[in-house]
C-alpha positions in Angstrom: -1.7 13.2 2.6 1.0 13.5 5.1 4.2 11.3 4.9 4.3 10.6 8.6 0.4 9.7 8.8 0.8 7.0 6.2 4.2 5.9 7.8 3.0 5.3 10.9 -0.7 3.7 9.9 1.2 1.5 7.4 3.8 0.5 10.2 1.4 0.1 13.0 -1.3 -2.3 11.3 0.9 -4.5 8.9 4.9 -3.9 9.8 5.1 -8.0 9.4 4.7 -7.5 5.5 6.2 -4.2 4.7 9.3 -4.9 6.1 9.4 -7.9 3.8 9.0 -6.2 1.0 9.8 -2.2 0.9 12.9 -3.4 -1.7 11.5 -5.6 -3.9 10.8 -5.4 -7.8 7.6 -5.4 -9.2 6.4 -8.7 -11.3 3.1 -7.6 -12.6 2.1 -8.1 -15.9 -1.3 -6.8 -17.6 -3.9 -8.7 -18.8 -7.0 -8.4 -20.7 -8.5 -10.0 -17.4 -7.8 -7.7 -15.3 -10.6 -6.1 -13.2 -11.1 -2.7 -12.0 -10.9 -2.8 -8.0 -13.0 -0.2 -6.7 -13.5 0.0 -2.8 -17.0 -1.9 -3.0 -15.3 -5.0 -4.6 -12.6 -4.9 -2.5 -15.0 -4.9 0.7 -17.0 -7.8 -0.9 -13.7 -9.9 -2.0 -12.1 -9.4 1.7 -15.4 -10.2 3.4 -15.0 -13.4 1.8 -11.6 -14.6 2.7 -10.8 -17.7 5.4 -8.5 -15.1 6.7 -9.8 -13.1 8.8 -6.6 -11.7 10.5 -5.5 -10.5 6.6 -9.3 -9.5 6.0 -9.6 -7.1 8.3 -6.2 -5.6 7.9 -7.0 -4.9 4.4 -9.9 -3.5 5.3 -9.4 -1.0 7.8 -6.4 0.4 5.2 -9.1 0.4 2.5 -11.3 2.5 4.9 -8.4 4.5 6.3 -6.9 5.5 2.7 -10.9 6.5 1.7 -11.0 8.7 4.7 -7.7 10.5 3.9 -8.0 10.7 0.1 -5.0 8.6 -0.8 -7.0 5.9 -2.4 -5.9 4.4 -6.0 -8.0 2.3 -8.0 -5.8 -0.5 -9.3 -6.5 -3.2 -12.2 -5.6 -6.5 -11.4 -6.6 -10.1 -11.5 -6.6 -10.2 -8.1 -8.2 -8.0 -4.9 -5.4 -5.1 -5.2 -5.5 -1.5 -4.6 -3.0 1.6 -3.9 -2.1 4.8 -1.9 -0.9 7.6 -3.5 1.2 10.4 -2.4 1.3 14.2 -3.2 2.0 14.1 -7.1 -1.4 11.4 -7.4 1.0 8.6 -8.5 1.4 5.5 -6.7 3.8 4.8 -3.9 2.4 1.9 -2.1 0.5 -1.0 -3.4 -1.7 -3.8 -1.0 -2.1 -7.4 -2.3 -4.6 -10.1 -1.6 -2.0 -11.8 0.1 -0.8 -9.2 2.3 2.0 -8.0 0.2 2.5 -4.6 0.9 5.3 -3.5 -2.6 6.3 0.4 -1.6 7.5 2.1 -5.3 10.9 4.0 -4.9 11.6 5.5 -8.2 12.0 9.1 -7.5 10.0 10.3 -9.9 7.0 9.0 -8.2 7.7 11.9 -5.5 7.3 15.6 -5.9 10.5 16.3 -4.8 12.2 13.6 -6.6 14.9 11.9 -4.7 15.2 13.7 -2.0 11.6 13.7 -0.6 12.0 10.0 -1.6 14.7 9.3 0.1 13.8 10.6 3.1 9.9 8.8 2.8 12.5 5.5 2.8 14.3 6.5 5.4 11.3 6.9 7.8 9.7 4.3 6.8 12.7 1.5 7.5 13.2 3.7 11.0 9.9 3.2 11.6 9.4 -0.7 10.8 12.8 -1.0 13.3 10.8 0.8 16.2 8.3 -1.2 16.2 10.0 -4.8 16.0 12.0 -3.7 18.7 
């Protein structure tokens, strides 16, 4: 997966939400509860929401991180699911609310801080572009 692929698809469909959240903590907690999202489930949660602006955003990321390989099954109690980057490890995560929560420990990159530094870099030049 390219950095610059994902930045811009990320950017272009949901900016609104990313740029709310590319600094914030993660809350989760796991639970016995939790179910296993795979892409069929997510399809037939989102096909059910009131929302269809937020369903079909969700969707055509789901479809577009199938198509490039960047998928990553995520356990949750609610419709959830991931990209990952180079390394297989997580560095974005998609809510059923539109949350978009971007992981910047280093260690989730390749090339540590570095590479992750400059994945954060484009990404908040990136969101800037576009609201302008």
């Amino acid at each position: 997966m390219e950095k610059m692929t994902v930045l811009w698809f990320l950017c272009h469909v949901w900016s609104d939400k990313l740029s709310q959240n590319i600094d914030r903590k993660s809350t989760g907690r796991a639970s016995i509860n939790n179910i296993k999202w795979t892409p069929e489930k997510l399809q037939e949660a989102y096909q059910a929401y009131s929302d269809n602006n937020l369903s079909e955003k969700l969707k055509i990321i789901l479809n577009w991180a199938l198509e490039n390989n960047c998928f990553k099954l995520a356990l949750a109690l609610n419709p959830t699911f991931g990209l990952q980057g180079k390394s297989g490890d997580r560095i974005v995560s998609l809510f059923s609310d539109g949350v978009i929560y971007v992981f910047v420990n280093a260690k989730h990159y390749p090339e540590g801080q570095k590479e992750r530094d400059e994945f954060v870099a484009d990404l908040k030049n990136s969101i800037l572009w576009i609201q302008v």
